[in-house]
C-alpha positions as CSV (number, residue, x, y, z in Angstrom):
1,X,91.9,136.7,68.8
2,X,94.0,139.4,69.4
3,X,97.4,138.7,71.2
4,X,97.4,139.9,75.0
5,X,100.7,140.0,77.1
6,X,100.6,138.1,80.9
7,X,103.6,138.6,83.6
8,X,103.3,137.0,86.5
9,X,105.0,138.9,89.5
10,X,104.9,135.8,91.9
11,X,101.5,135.2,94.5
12,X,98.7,136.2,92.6
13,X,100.3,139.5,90.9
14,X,99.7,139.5,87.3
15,X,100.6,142.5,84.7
16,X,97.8,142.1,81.5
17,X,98.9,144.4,78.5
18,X,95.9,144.6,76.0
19,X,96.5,143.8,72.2
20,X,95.8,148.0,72.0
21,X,98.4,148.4,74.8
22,X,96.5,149.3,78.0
23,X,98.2,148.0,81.2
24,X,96.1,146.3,84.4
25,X,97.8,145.3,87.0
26,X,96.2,142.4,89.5
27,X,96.8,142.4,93.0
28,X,100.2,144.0,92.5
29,X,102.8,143.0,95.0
30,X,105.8,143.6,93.3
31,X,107.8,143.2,96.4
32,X,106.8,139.6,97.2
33,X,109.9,137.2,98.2
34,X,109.9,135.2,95.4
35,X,110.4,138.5,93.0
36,X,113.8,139.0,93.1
37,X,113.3,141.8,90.5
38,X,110.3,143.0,91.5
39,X,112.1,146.5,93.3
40,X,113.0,147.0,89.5
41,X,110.3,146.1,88.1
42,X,108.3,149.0,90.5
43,X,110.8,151.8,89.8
44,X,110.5,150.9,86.1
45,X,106.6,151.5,86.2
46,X,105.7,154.3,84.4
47,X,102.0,154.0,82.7
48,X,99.5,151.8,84.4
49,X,95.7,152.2,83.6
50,X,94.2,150.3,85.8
51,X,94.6,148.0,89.3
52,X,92.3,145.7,90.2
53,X,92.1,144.1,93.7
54,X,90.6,141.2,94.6
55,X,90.0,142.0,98.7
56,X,92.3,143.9,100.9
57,X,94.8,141.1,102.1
58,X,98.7,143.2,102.3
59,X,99.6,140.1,100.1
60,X,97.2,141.1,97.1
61,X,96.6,145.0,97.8
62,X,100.5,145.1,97.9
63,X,102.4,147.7,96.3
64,X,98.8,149.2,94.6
65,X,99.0,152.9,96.8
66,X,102.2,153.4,95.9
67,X,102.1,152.5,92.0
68,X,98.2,154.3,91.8
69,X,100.1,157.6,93.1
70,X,102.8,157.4,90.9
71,X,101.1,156.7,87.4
72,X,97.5,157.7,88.4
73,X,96.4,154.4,87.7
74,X,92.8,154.1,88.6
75,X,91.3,151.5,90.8
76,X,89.2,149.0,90.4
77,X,87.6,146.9,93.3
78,X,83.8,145.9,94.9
79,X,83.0,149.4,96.9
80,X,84.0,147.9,100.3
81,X,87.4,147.6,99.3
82,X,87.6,150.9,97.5
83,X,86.2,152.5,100.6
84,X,88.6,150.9,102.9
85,X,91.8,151.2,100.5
86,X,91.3,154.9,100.0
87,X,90.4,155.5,103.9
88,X,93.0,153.6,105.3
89,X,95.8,153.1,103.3
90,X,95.4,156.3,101.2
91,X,94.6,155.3,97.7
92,X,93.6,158.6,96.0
93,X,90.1,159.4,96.2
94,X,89.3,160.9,92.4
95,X,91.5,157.4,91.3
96,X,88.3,155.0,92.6
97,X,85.4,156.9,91.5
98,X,81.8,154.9,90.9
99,X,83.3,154.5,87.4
100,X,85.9,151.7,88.4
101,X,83.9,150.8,91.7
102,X,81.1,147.5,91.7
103,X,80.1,144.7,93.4
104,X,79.7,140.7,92.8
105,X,77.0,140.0,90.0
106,X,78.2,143.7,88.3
107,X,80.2,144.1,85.5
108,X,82.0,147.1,84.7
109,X,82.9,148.7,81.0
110,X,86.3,150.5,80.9
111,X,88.9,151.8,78.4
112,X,86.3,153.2,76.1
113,X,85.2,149.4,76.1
114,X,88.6,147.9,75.3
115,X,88.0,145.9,79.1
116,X,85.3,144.9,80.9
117,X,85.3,143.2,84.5
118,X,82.8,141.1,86.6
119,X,83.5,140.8,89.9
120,X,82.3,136.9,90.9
121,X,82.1,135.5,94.7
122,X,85.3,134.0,96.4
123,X,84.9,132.7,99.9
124,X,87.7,133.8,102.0
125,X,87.9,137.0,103.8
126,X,89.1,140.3,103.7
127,X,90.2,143.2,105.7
128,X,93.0,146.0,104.9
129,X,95.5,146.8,107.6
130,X,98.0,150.1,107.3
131,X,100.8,148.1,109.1
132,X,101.5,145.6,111.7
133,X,100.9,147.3,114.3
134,X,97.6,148.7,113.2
135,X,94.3,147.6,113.8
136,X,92.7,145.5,110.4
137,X,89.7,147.4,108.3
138,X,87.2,145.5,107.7
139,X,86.7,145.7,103.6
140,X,83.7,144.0,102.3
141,X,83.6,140.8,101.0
142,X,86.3,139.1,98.9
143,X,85.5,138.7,94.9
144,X,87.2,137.0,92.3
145,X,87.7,138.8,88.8
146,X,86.1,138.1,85.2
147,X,88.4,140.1,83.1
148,X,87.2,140.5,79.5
149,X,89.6,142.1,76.7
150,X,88.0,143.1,73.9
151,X,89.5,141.2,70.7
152,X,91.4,139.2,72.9
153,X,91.1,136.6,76.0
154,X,89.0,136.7,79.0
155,X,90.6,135.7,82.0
156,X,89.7,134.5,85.6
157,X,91.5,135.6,88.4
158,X,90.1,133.4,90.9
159,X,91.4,135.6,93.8
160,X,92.0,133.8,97.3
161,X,89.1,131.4,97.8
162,X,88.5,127.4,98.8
163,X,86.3,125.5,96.7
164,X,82.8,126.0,96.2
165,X,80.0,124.4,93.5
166,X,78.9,127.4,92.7
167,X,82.1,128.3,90.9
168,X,80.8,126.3,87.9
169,X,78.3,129.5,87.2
170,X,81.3,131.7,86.5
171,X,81.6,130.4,83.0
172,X,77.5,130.5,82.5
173,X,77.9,134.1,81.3
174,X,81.8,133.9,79.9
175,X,83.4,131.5,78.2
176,X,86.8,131.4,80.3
177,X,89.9,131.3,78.1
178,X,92.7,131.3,81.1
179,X,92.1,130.5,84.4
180,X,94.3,131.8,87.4
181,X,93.8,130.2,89.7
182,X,95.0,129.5,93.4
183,X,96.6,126.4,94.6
184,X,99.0,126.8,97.7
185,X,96.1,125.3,100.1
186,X,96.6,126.7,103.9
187,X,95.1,129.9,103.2
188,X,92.9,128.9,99.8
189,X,92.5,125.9,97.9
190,X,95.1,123.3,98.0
191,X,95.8,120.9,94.3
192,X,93.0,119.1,95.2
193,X,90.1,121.4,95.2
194,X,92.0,123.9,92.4
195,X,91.8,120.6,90.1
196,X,87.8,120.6,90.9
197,X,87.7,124.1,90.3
198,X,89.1,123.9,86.9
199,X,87.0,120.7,86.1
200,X,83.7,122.7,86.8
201,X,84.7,126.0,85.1
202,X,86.2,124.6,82.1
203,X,88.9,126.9,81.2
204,X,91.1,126.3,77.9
205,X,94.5,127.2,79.9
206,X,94.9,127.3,83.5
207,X,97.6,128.5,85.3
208,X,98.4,128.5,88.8
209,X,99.3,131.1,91.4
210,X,99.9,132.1,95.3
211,X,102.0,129.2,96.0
212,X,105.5,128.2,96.8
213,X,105.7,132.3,98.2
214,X,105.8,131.3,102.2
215,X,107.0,127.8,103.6
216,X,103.2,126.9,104.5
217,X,101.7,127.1,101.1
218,X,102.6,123.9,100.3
219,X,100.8,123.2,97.1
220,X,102.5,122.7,93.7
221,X,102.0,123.0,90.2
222,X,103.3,119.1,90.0
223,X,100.5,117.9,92.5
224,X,98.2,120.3,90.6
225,X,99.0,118.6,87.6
226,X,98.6,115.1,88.5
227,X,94.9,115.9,90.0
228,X,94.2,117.5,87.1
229,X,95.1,114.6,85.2
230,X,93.2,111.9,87.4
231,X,89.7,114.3,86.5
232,X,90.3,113.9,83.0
233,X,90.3,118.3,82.7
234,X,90.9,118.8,79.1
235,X,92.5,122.4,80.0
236,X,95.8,122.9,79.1
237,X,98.2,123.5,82.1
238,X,101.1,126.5,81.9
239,X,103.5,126.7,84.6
240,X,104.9,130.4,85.0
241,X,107.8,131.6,86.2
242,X,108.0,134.3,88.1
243,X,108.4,137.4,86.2
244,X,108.2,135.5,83.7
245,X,105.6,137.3,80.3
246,X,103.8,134.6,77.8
247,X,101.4,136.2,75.0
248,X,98.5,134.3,74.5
């Protein structure tokens, strides 16, 4: 297996750098609190090939208008969500074509085949909203992401979602080498579930995201750990730091 870079920019933002050096970005909110760099770490962007959005929450859609505008990146998200980001928050329209646009149970093929993504159910909601004091969009249903790299890992980006049983079929069609997955409970699933989560889909590494951002996503990786450890998950556990890049 080819070697694929991984940053995480804090919540559930995640930079993926291809072994043939494409860049994806996941639910890019560079400008998260916990990010103290992540200002830099915007103006520094200069080539990004794709985003990829899991539903329209301002925590995951984040800084995605701004950085598609600026690099041309194109998007990628269920066609609800395209619709709602380009008509409300003004993605550019020829950036989220039918080429980068699906729905749950698709699979897309992109970057001549170098990356493909399915997008997979995730039960929470979504809706995009321009600012605070506008009314919220609605934008289709929530998905979480399959992303396969060609030589290299395939990775689950669970999104925002609590637990379901069903999220044991995820790895049916994909064997899942890294797991993101949330555990900050409040909004999504807390330690507890997340451990069930990663029990049924069987991920070699898991890693764990949107937590520790506000005071009321109270999860941890250390809880995470332990109920990982009292299901006997055989998938190995890597903490991140924020802005922090492994290669795997």
């Amino acid at each position: 297996m080819a070697q694929t870079r991984l940053t995480w920019y804090g919540q559930s933002g995640f930079r993926i750098v291809t072994p043939g050096g494409k860049v994806l970005l996941v639910d890019p909110w560079l400008t998260n609190p916990v990010f103290e760099k992540g200002k830099d770490e915007l103006a520094a962007l200069k080539h990004v090939d794709l985003i990829l959005l899991s539903h329209g929450h301002s925590d995951h859609v984040g800084n995605a208008v701004e950085i598609g505008k600026k690099t041309g990146a194109k998007l990628v998200a269920n066609f609800d969500l395209s619709a709602a980001v380009t008509s409300a928050l003004g993605y550019p329209n020829e950036q989220a074509g039918s080429d980068t646009t699906g729905h749950i149970g698709g699979q897309l093929t992109l970057l001549d085949g170098e990356v493909t993504v399915c997008f997979v159910p995730a039960w929470h909601g979504s809706t995009v909203q321009k600012d605070e004091t506008s009314p919220a969009v609605p934008a289709g249903m929530p998905t979480g992401l399959v992303i396969g790299i060609r030589n290299g890992a395939t990775i689950y980006h669970t999104g925002d979602t609590g637990f379901f049983s069903d999220i044991a079929r995820v790895s049916d069609y994909n064997k899942i080498d890294i797991m993101l997955v949330c555990i900050g409970d409040h909004f999504t699933m807390g330690p507890i579930r997340a451990a069930d989560a990663v029990k049924l889909v069987g991920p070699e590494m898991v890693i764990p995201m949107h937590y520790g951002t506000f005071p009321v996503l109270t999860g941890t990786p250390e809880a995470f750990g332990e109920e990982l450890k009292k299901r006997g998950a055989k998938s190995e556990l890597r903490v991140m730091k924020v802005g922090e890049t492994i290669t795997v």
